[in-house]
N, C-alpha and C positions, 0 to 999 in steps of 0.2 A: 438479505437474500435468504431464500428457502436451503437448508442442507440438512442431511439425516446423518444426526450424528453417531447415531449409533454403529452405523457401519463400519466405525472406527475400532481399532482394539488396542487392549493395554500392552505393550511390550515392554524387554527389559531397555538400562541403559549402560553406557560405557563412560571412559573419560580416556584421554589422550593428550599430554604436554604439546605445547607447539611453540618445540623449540628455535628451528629457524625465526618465526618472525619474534620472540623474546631478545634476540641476537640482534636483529636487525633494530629493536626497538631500543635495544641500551647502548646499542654501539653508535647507533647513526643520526638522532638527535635527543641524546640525554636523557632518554625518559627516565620513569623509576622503575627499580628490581621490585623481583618479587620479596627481596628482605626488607624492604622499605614498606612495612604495611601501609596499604589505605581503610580509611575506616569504615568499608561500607565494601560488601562482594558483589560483582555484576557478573554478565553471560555475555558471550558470542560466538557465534555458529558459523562456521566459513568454507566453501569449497576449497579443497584443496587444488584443483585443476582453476586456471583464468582462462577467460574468456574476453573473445576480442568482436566485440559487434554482437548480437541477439536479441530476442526477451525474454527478460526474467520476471514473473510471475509469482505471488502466493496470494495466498489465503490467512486471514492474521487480525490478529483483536490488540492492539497496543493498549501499553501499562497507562494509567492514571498516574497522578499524582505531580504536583510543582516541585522544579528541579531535575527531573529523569527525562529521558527519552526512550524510546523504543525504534526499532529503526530494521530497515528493505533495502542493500543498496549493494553496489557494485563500488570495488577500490583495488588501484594496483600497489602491489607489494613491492617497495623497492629500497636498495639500499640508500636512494641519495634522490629521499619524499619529497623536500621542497620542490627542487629544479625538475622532478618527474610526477609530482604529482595528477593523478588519475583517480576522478569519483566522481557516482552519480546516487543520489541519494533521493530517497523517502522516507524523512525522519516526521515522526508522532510527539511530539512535547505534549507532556502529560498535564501541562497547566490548560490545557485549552480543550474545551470539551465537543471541539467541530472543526479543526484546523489539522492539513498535514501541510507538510513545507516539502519543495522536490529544491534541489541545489547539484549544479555538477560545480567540480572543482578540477581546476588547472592548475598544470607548471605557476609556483609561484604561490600555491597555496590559495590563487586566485577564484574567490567565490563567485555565483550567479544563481543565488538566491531566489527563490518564490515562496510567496506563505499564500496558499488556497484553504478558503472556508468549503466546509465541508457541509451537506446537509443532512447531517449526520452524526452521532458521539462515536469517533472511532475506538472508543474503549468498551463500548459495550456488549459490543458484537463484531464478530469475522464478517470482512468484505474483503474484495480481492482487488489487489493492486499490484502493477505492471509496469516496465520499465523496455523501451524499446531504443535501440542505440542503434544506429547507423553512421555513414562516413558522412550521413548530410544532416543527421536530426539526432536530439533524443527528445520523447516525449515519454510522459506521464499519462495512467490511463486508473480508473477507481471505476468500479463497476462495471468491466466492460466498456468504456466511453472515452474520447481522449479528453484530460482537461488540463496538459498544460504541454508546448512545443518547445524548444528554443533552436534556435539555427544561431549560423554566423561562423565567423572564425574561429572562437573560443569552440568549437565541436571539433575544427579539425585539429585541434593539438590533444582529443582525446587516442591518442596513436598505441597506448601499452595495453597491454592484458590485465582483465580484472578478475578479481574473485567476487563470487556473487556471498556477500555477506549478510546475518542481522545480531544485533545486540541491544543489552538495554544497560542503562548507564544513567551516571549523573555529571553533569556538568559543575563547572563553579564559576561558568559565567552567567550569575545569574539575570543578569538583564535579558538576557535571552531566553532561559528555560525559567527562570522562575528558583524563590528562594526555596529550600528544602528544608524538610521537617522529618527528620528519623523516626519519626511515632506511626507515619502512614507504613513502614516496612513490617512484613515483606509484602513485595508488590511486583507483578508478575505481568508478560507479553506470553502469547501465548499465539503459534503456528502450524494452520493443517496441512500446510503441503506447499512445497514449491514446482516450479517446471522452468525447461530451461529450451529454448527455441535458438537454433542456428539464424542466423543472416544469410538467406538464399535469396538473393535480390533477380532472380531468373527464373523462379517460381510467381505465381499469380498475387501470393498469400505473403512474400516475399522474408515469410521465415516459417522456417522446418522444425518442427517437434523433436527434438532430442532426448528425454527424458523427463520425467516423473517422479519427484519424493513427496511418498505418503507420509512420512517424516513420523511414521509407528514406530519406530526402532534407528537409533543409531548405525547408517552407515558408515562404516569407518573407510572403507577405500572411496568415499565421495566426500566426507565433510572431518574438518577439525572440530575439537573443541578448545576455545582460545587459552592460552596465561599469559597475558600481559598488562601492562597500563600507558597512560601518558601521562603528559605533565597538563592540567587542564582537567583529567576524568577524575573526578573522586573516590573512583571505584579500581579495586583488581578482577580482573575475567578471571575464573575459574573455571573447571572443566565440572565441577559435584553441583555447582549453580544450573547447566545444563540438563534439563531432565524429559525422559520423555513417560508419557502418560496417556493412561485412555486413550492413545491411537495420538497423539499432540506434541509436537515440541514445546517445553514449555523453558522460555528466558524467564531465571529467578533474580528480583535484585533483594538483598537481605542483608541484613550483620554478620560479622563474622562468625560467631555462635550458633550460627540457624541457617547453615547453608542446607540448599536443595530446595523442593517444591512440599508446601506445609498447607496447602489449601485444597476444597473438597476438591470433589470430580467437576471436570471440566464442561462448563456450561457452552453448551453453542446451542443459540436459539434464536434465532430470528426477530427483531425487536422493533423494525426498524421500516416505516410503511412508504409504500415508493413513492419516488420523489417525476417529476417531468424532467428531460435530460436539455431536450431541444423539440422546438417546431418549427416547421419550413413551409410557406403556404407556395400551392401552384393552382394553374386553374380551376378553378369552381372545387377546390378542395386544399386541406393541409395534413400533415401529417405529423404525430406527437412521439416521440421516444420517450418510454420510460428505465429506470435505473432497475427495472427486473422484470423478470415476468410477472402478468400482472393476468387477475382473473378476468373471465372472457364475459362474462354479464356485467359486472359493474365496468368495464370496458367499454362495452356497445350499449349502456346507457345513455341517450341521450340528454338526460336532464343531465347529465354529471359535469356538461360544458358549456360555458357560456364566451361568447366571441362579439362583443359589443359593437349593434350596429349590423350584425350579420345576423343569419339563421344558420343554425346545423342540422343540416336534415337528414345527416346518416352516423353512424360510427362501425369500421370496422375492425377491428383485434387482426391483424396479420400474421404469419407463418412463424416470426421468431417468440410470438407471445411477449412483445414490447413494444411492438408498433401499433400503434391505433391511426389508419386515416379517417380525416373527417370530411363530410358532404361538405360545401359551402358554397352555395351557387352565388356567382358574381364575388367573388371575393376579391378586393381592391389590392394588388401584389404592389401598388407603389406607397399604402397607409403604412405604419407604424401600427401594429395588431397588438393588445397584449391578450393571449387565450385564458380562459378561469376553468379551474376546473377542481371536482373534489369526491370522494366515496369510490376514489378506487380504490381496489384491495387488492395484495399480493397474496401469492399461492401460500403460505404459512399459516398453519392450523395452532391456533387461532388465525386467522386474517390482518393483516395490520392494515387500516384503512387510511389512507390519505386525508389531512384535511384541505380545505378551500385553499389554495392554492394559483399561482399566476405563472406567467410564463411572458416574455416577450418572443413574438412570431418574425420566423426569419423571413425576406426574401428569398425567392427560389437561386439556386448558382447560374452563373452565367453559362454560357455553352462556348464554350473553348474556340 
């Protein structure tokens, strides 16, 4: 997606102990002290206030590399984790070069797992992902678009307050993240901004803007900077691993000898040519969402579509600059359609153009 980075600016940083939850972390299941070195320094940034119900929102380029993660998520703090356990997560594993996983976790430590391919290297570029929790749903949302729901029982024992967190880390379960190799450090996640929406279910939009961090500068009456570990993380969180730059949050993971942020100025640029979200056909026409705004000529190009079996005799670019409808007179709403399409380009100078690409075409929804 298009962003100007420059409007960004350098400011300074801080650090802050966070003693309560070190307290809760060695009293209440064993973790290790901070005298118990781990061999390797990670980061986590956490609101001090929780929250009960909203969405949380940022903007975010996760780390590379096998072994680490990078991570978006919501978790309650409590003295007695297992039996209260509360988390909804978007975690980036750095071995995979198109993959996030969203997971909420219950009382019980009880997981509910997803791993979604992405069409996309979420390490190379900021895109923005989203987290909606209600008393009936939580979904996941990457560009604007939902791509993954869960319902059921398991939502409603999300009952405690969370703190909207991210960090980056290593595992030592490696069947999961992948074996690690100290040679790829230091290796960095890097964050433009979060937002944080109320749950107003009375509202049309049925959540309320609350605030905005530009996340230029450490605020200290909104966010911690973490010190702790678990048994499982190979890493201790440091607060000097926390750095912010060029207008950026940026999570350091490093050795102990090389804490804080040792890499140039922070790249955000656009790399990434849009992708088809969904298409829905209805009479004598369909309609295409794309994963961004997209330009308005190669758009309303007609050669750029083909719908096998049909004609397309029009293309329109619509108001949000990602909807394209297409003409498609007599179009068969009970076939199986898959739409071709290719040479679009997104608003990013340079352009990033799409290549030949497919889609399967939805039926229209039913009418209630």
């Amino acid at each position: 997606m298009f962003y100007n980075a420059e409007s960004k600016r350098n400011r300074s940083r801080g650090c802050s102990p966070h003693w309560l939850l070190m307290a809760f972390l060695l009293c209440s299941i064993g973790l290790s002290s901070r005298g118990e070195s781990k061999p390797y320094k990670g980061a986590e940034y956490r609101t001090i206030q929780s929250f009960h119900f909203g969405r949380f929102e940022v903007r975010w380029k996760s780390a590379p590399g096998s072994g680490l993660l990078s991570s978006f998520f919501t978790f309650h703090d409590s003295f007695n984790p297992i039996a209260e356990w509360n988390e909804i997560d978007f975690e980036n594993l750095g071995r995979y070069s198109n993959q996030t996983q969203y997971n909420v976790i219950t009382p019980g430590q009880v997981q509910h797992v997803r791993a979604d391919t992405l069409p996309f290297n979420p390490h190379q570029a900021f895109h923005e992902y989203a987290i909606e929790w209600t008393p009936d749903y939580v979904a996941w949302f990457v560009d604007g678009y939902e791509t993954h729901r869960q319902t059921g029982p398991h939502i409603q024992q999300l009952i405690h307050g969370q703190k909207n967190m991210m960090n980056i880390w290593i595992s030592d379960n490696t069947s999961w993240v992948g074996p690690f190799n100290p040679a790829i450090l230091p290796v960095y996640a890097y964050y433009d901004w979060v937002k944080y929406y109320s749950y107003t279910p009375e509202t049309s939009s049925h959540f309320t803007l609350q605030w905005v961090d530009s996340l230029e500068a450490w605020d200290a009456s909104r966010w911690q900077k973490a010190s702790h570990t678990w048994n499982g993380n190979l890493v201790d969180f440091t607060p000097e691993n926390v750095v912010f730059r060029d207008g950026y949050l940026i999570l350091c993971l490093t050795l102990p000898g090389a804490l804080g942020y040792n890499g140039g100025p922070v790249i955000d640029q656009d790399v990434d040519p849009p992708y088809m979200v969904w298409a829905r056909s209805y009479p004598d026409k369909l309609f295409l969402f794309f994963s961004e705004p997209v330009d308005s000529v190669s758009a309303q190009n007609l050669n750029n579509y083909i719908l096998p079996g049909f004609s397309v005799t029009g293309a329109k670019l619509l108001n949000d600059g990602r909807t394209v409808r297409l003409t498609v007179p007599g179009i068969d709403l009970n076939l199986t359609l898959n739409l071709l399409a290719k040479d679009i380009a997104d608003l990013a100078s340079p352009p990033n153009v799409m290549s030949l690409s497919s889609i399967k075409v939805i039926p229209p929804l039913p009418v209630p």
